[in-house]
C-alpha positions in Angstrom: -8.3 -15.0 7.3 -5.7 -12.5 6.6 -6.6 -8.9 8.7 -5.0 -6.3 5.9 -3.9 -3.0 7.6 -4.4 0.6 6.5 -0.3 1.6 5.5 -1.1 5.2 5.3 -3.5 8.0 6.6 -6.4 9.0 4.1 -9.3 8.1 2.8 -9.9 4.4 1.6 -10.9 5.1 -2.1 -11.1 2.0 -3.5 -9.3 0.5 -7.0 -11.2 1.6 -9.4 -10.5 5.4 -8.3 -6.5 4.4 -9.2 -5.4 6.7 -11.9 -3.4 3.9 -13.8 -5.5 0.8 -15.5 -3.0 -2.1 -14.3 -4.1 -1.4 -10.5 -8.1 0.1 -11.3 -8.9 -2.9 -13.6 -7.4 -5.3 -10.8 -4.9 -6.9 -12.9 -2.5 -7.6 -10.1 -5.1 -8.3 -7.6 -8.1 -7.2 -5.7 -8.1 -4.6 -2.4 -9.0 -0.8 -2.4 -6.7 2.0 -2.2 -6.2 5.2 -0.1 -5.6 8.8 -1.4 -3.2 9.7 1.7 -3.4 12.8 3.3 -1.3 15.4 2.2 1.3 15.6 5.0 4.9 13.9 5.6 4.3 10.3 6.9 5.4 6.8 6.7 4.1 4.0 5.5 3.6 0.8 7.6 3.5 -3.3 6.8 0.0 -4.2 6.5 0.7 -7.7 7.6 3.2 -9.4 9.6 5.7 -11.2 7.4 8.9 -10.7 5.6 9.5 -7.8 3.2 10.3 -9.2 -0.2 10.6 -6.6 -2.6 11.4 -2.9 -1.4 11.5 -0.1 -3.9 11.3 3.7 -2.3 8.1 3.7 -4.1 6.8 0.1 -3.3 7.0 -3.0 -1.0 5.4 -6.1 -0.9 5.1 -8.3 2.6 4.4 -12.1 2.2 2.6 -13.7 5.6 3.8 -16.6 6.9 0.9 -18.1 5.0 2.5 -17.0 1.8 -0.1 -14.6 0.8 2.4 -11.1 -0.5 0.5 -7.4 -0.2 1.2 -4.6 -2.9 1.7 -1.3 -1.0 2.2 1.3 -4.1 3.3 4.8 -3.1 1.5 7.2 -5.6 1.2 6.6 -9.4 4.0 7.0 -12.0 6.5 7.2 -9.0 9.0 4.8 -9.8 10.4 7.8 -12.2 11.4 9.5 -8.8 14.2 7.2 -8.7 13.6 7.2 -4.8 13.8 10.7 -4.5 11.4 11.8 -1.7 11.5 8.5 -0.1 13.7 7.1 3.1 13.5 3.4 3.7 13.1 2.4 7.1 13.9 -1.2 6.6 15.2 -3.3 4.5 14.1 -6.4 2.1 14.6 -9.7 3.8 13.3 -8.0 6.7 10.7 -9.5 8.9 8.6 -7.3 9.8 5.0 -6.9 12.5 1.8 -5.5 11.0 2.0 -1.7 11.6 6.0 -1.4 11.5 7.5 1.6 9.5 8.9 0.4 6.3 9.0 3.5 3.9 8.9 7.6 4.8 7.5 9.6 2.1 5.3 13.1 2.2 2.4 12.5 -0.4 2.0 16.5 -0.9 5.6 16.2 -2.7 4.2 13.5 -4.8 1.1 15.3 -6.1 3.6 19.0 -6.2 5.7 16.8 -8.9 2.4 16.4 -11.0 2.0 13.0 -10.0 -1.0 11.0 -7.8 0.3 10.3 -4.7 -3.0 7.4 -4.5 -1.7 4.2 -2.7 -3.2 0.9 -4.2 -3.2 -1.9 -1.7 -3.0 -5.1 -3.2 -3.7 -8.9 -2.1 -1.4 -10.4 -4.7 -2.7 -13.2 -7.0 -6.1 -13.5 -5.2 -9.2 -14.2 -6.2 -11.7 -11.0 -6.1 -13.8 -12.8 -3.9 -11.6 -13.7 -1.6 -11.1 -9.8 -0.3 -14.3 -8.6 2.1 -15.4 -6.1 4.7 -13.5 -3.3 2.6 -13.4 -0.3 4.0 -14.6 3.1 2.6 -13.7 6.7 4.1 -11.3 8.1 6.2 -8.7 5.9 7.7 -5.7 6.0 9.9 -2.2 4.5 9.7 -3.0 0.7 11.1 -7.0 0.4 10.8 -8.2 -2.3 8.9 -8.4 -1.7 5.8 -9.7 -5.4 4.3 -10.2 -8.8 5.3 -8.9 -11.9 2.6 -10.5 -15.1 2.9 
């Protein structure tokens, strides 16, 4: 059982409330997602592991188990070209569920025109295999989902 952490304040929205079809209709995998609140913040590792892939906008952390979660920064962002973001550490890293990995203020997402909505992803799992998802307001570091 992988515990899955909340990587930003918000409220836990689920997928299907993601303005972009390739993370609503689950194609990349199954979890929920938060609509942070508006205010500068960072985003934590959901799981302990090592970081490997870090974008400004994204990051994936693989578990010594080998199961990889998606943390997506807001919709369309990627055409930032980082701008907004501030790394906090760095791919290869190994990191402890609930360490800073990426700064970012949400409000300057959604001021660009964008949705700053952060999908959380369990990467190439099964649907059934994520439970206990939570709904409503969440802090940085709550649970967010349990994967079987």
């Amino acid at each position: 059982m992988t515990t899955v952490l909340a990587p930003v304040a918000g409220a836990a929205i689920g997928l299907a409330a993601v303005p972009d079809p390739v993370f609503s209709q689950a194609m990349v995998g199954p979890g929920t997602a938060i609509d942070p609140r508006r205010e500068p913040g960072t985003a934590i590792a959901p799981i302990s592991g090592t970081i490997v892939k870090l974008h400004p906008h994204a990051f994936v952390v693989v578990g010594d188990d080998g199961r990889g979660v998606l943390v997506h920064l807001g919709i369309d962002t990627v055409q930032l070209k980082g701008e907004g973001f501030t790394l906090l550490a760095a791919e290869g890293d190994h990191v402890t569920a609930g360490q800073p990995v990426v700064a970012w203020n949400p409000a300057a997402v959604e001021a660009g025109g964008r949705s700053p909505v952060c999908p959380v992803v369990a990467l190439d799992a099964p649907a059934e295999s994520v439970g206990d998802v939570v709904q409503g307001d969440v802090d940085a570091g709550d649970l967010l989902f349990q994967w079987s």
